[in-house]
Backbone bond lengths (Angstrom), bond angles and torsions (degrees), N, CA, C in turn:
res aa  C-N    CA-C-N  psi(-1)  N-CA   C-N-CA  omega(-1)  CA-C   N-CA-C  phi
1 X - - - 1.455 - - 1.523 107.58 -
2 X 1.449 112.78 120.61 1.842 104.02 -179.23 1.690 104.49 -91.31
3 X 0.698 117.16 155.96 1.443 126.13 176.30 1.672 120.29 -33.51
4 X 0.839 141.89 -77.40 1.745 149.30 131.58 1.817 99.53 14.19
5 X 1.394 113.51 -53.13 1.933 124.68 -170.80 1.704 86.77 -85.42
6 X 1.562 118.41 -9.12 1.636 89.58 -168.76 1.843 92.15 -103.68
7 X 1.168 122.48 -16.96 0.851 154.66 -113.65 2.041 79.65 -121.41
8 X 1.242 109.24 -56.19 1.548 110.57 -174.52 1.946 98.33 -96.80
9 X 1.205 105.67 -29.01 1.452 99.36 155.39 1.577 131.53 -38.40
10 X 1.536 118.69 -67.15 1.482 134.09 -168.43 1.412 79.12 -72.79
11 X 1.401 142.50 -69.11 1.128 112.45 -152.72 1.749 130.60 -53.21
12 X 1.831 108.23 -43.82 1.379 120.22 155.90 1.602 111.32 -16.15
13 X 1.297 110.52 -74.58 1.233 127.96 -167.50 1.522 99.99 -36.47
14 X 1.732 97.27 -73.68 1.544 103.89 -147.06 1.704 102.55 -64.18
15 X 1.746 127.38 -21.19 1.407 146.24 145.68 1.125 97.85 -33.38
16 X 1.310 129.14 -68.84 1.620 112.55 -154.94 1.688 114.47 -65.90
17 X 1.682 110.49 -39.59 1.212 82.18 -169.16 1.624 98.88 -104.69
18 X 1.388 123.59 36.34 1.645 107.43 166.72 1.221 92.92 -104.36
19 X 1.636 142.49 1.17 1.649 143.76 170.52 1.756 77.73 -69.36
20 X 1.368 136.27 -59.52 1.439 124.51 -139.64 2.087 104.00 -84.14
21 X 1.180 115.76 9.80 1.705 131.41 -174.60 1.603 105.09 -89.32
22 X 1.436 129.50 50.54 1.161 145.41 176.45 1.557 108.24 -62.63
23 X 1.194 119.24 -67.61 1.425 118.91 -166.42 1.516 113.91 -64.10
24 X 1.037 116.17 122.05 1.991 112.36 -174.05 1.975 98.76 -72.34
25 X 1.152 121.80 -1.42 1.811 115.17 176.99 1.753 92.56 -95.55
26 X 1.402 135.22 26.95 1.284 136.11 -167.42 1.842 92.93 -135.57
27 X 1.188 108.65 -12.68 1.587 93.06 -178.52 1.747 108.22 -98.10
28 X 1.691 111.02 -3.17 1.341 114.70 156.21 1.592 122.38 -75.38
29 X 1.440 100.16 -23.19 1.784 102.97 -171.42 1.453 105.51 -49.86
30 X 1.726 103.44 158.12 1.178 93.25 -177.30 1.816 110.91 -118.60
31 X 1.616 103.90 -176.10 1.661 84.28 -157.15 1.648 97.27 -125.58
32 X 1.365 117.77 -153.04 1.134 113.70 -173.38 1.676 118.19 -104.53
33 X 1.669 105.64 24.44 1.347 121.85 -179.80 1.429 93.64 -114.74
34 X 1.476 97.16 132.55 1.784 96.91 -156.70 1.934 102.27 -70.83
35 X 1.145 144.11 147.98 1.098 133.98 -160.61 1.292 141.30 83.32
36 X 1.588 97.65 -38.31 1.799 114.07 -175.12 1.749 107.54 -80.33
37 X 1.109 119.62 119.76 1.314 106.77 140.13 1.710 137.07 -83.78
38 X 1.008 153.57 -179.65 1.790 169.65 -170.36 1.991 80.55 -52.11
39 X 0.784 122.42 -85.21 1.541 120.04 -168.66 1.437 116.15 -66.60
40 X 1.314 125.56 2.44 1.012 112.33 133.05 1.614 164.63 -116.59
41 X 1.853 79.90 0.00 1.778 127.52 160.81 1.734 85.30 -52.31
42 X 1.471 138.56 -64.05 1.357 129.39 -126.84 1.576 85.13 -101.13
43 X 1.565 127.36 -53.34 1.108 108.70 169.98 1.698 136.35 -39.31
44 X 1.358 116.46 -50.62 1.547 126.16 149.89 1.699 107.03 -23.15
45 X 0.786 111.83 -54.43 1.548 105.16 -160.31 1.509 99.79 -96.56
46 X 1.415 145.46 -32.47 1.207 118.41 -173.76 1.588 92.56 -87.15
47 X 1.492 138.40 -29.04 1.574 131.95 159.26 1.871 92.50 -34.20
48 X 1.292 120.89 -63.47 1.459 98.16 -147.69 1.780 88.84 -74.81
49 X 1.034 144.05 -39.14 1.701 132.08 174.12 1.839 114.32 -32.01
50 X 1.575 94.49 -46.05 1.821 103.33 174.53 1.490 100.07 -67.00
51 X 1.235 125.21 -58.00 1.401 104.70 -170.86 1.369 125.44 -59.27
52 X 1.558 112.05 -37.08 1.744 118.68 -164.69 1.548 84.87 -69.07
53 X 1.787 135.54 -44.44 1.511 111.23 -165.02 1.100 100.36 -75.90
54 X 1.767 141.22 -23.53 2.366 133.30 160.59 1.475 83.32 -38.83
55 X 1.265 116.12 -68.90 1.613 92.46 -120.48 2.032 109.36 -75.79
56 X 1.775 87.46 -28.80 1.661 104.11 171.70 1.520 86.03 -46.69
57 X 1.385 131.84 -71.22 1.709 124.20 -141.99 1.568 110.60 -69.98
58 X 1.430 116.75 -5.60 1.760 112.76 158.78 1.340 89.01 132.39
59 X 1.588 134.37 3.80 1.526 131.18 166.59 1.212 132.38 -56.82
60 X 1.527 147.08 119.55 1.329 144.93 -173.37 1.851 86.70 -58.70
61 X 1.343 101.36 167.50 0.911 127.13 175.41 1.914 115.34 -71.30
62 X 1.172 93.65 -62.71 1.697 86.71 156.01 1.210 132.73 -58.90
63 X 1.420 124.40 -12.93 1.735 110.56 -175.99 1.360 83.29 -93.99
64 X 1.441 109.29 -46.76 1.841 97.39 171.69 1.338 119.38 -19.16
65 X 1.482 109.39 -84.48 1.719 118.83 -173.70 1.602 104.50 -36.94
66 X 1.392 106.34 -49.42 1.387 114.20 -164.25 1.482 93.23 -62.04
67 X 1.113 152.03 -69.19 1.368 154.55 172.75 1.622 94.36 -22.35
68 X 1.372 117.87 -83.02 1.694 122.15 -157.21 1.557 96.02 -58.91
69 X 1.093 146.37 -24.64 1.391 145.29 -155.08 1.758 110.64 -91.75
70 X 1.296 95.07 -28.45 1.532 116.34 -170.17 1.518 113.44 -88.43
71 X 1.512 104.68 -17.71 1.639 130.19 176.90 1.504 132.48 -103.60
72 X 1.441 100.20 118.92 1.754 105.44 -164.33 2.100 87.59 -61.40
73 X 1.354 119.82 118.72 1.308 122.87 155.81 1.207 124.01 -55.37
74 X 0.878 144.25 -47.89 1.608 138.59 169.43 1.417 147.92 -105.61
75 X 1.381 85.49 -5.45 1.822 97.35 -176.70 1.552 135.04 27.89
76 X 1.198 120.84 -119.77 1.408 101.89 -172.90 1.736 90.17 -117.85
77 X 1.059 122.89 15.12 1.378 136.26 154.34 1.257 149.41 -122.75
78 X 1.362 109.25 75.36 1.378 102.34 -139.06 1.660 109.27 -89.64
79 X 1.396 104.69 -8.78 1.951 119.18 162.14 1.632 104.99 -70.33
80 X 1.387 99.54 -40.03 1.469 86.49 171.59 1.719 134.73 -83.34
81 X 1.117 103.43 -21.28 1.566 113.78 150.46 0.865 125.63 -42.35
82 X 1.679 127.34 -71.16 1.204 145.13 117.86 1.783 115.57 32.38
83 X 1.553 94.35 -83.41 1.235 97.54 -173.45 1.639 133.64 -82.80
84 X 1.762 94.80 -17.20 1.560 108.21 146.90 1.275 141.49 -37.02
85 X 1.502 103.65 -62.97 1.656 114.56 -168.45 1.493 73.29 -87.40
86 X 0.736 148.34 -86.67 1.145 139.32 -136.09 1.631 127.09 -35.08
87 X 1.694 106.35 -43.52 1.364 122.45 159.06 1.528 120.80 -78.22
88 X 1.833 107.31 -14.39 1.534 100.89 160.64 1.519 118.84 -84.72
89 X 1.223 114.41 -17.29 1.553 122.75 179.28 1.516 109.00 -73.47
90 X 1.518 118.25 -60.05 1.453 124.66 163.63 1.338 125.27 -18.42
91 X 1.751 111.37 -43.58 1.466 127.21 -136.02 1.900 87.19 -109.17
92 X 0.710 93.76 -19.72 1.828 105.38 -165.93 1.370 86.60 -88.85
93 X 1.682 130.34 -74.12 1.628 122.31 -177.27 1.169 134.90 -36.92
94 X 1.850 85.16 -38.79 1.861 96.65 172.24 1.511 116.20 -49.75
95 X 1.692 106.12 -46.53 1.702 109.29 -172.04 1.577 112.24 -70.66
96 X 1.180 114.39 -15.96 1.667 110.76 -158.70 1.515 95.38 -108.16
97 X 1.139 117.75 -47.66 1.666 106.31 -165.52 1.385 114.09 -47.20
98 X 1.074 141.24 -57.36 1.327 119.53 177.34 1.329 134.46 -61.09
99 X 1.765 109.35 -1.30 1.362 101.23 167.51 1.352 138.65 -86.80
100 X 1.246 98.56 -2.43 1.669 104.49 -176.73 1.507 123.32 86.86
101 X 1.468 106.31 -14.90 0.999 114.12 -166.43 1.482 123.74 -60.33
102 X 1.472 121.07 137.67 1.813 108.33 168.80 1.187 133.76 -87.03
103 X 1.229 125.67 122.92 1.325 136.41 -165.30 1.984 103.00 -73.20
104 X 1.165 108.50 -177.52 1.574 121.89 167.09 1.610 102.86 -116.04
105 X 1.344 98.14 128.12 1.494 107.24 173.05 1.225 117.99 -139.58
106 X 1.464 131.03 169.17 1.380 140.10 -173.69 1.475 99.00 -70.52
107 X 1.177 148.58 -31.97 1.460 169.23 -128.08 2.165 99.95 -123.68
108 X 1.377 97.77 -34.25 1.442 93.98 -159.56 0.922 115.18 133.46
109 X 1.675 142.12 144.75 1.431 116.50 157.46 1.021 159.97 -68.73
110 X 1.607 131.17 144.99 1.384 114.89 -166.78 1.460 132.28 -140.25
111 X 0.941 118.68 -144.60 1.483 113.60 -177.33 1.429 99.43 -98.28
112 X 1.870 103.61 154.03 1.667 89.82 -177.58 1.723 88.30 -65.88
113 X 1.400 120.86 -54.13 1.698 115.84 -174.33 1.301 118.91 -14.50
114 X 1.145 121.67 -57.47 1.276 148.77 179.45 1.467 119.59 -42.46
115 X 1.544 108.21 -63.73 1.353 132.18 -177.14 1.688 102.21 -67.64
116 X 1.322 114.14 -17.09 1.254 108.24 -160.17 1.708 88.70 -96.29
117 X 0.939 116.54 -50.80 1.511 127.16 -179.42 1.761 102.63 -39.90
118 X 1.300 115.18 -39.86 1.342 120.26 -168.43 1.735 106.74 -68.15
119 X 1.879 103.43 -57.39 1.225 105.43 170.04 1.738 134.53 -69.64
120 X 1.573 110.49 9.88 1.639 112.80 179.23 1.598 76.24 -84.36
121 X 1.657 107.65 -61.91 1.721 107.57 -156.82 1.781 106.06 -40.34
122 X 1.136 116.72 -46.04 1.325 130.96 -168.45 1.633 98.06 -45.73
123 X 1.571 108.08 -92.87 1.557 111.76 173.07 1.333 111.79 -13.44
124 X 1.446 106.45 -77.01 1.724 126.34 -172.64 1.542 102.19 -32.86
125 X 0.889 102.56 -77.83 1.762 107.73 176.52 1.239 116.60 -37.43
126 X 1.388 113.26 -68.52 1.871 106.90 177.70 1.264 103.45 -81.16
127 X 1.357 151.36 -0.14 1.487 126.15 117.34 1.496 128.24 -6.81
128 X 1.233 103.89 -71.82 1.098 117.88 173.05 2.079 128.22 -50.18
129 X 1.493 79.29 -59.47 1.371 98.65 167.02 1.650 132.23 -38.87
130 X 1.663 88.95 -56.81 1.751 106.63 161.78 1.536 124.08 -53.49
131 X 1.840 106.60 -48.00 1.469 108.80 178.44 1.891 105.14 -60.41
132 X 1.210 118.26 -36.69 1.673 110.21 -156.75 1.678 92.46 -87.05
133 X 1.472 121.35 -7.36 1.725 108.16 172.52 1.620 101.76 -89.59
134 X 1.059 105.54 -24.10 1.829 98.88 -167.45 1.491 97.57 -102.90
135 X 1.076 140.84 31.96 1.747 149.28 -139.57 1.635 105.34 -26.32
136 X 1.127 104.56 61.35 1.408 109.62 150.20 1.759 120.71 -93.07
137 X 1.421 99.55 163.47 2.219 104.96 161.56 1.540 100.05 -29.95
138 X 1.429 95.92 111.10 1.765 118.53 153.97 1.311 121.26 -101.89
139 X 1.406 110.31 16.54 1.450 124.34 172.68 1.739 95.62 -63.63
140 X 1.315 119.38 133.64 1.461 127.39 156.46 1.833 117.45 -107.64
141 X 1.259 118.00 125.18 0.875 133.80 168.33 1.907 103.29 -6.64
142 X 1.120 121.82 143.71 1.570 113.06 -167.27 1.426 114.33 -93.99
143 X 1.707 108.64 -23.50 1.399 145.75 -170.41 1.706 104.41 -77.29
144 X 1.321 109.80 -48.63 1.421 129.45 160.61 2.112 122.03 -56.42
145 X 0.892 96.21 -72.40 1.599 118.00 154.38 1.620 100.51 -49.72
146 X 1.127 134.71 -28.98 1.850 95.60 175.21 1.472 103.30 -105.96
147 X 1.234 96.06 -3.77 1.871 94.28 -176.52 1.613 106.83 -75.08
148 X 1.710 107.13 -54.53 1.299 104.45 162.85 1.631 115.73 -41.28
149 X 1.099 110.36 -77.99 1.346 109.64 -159.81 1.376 112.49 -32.93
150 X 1.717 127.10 -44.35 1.063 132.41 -179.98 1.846 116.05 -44.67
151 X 1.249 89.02 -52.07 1.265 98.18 -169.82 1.779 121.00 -69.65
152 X 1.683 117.33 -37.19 1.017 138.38 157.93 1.287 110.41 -38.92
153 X 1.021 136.18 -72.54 1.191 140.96 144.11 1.396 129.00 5.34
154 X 1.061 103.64 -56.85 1.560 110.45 -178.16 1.762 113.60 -102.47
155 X 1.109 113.01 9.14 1.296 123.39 -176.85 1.294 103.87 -98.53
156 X 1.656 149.17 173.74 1.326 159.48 -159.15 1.253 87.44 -97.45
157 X 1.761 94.25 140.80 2.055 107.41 166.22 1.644 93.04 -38.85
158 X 1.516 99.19 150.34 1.425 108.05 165.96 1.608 143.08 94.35
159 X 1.862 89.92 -31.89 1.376 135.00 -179.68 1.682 99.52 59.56
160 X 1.172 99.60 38.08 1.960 87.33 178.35 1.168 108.51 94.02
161 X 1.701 122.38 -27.77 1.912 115.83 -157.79 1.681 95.88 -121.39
162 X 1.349 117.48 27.08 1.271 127.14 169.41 2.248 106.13 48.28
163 X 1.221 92.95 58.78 1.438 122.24 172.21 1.159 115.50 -70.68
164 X 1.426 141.93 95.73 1.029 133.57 -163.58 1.909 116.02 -95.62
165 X 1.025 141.63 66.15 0.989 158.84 -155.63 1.242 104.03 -22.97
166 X 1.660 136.76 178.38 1.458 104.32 179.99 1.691 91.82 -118.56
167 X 1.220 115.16 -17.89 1.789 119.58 -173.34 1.284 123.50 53.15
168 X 1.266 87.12 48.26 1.697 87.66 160.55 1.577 120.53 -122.34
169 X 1.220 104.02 18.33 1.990 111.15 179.95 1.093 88.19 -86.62
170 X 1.351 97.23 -174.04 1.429 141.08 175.00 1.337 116.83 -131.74
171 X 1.306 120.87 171.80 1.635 113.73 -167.26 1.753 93.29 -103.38
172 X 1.452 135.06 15.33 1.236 138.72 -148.81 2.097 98.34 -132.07
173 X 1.660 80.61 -22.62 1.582 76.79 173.45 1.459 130.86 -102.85
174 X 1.454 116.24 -168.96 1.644 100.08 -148.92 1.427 97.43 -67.32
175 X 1.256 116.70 171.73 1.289 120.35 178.96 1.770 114.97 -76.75
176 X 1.376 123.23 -53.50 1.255 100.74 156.40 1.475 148.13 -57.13
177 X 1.277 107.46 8.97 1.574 115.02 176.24 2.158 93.81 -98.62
178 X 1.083 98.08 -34.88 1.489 116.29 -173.38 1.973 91.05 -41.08
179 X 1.829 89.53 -68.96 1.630 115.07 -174.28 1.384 111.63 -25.15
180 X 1.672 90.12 -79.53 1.730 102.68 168.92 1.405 116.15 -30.84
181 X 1.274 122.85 -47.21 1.214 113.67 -153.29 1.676 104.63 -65.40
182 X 1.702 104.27 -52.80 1.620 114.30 172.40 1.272 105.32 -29.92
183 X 1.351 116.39 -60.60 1.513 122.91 -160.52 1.585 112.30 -70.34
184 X 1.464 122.56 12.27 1.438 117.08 177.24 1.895 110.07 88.42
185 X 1.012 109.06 -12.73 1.844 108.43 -173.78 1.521 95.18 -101.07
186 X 1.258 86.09 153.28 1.633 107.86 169.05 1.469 124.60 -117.21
């Protein structure tokens, strides 16, 4: 899977189950990000879709934030939000990844590669996140799940966002329980 396939992967996911967030007493539920509830798990992530297409298009990282911060994320559509940044985020990676180029980030600067790796994990994760508030399949794609994992892996405890892993796997168990675990969930 190259990055770009992991990249239209997490998004599927985190698509499939915010298509299944019908009931409006479900956008109070709460999730497994301590604080967040469903509307604001989904806001988080189409905010970070607006930022990755600022900062891809030549935006500092602060006018970025300042941009996503200044913007109602979901409005009275929040699939369609959703499906906005999402095809503006896509469309922006497509142009940059092969250049090598370094972006501005809250973290430091980096590679678009890099940045992109951050935002599959992102989705992927509150993928997840979304399925265990709305208790639907938290199964993740397996193809998705080993690519992450690979990469997690090789990135610093924490991944940069001071992630506190939870350590309770084993190297024998499935690999998405492995994932989770990096990522602080159990």
């Amino acid at each position: 899977m190259d990055v770009l396939e992991a990249l239209d992967a997490a998004e599927s996911e985190f698509g499939d189950r915010l298509a299944l967030v019908r009931d409006p007493a479900t956008w109070t539920s709460a999730t497994p990000c301590p604080g967040w509830d469903v509307h604001y798990l989904v806001a988080h992530v189409v905010g970070g879709n607006r930022f990755a297409a600022s900062v891809l298009g030549g935006a500092s990282s602060s006018d970025a934030i300042e941009e996503v911060m200044s913007t109602p994320q979901l409005g009275d559509d929040p699939m369609g939000a959703w499906t906005t940044t999402a095809m503006a985020q896509r469309a922006a990676f497509e142009a940059t990844i092969l250049s090598h180029d370094r972006i501005d980030h809250p973290l430091g600067a980096m590679t678009t590669r890099d940045f992109l790796g951050f935002r599959v994990f992102d989705i992927t994760i509150h993928a997840w996140d979304l399925a265990r508030s709305i208790r639907v399949d938290e199964t993740i794609g397996p193809d998705l799940i080993s690519h992450l994992l690979t990469m997690v892996q090789n990135w610093t405890p924490g991944m940069g966002f001071e992630i506190t892993p939870v350590g309770s796997t084993r190297v024998d168990d499935p690999p998405q329980a492995r994932l989770l675990d990096l990522a602080g969930r159990h």
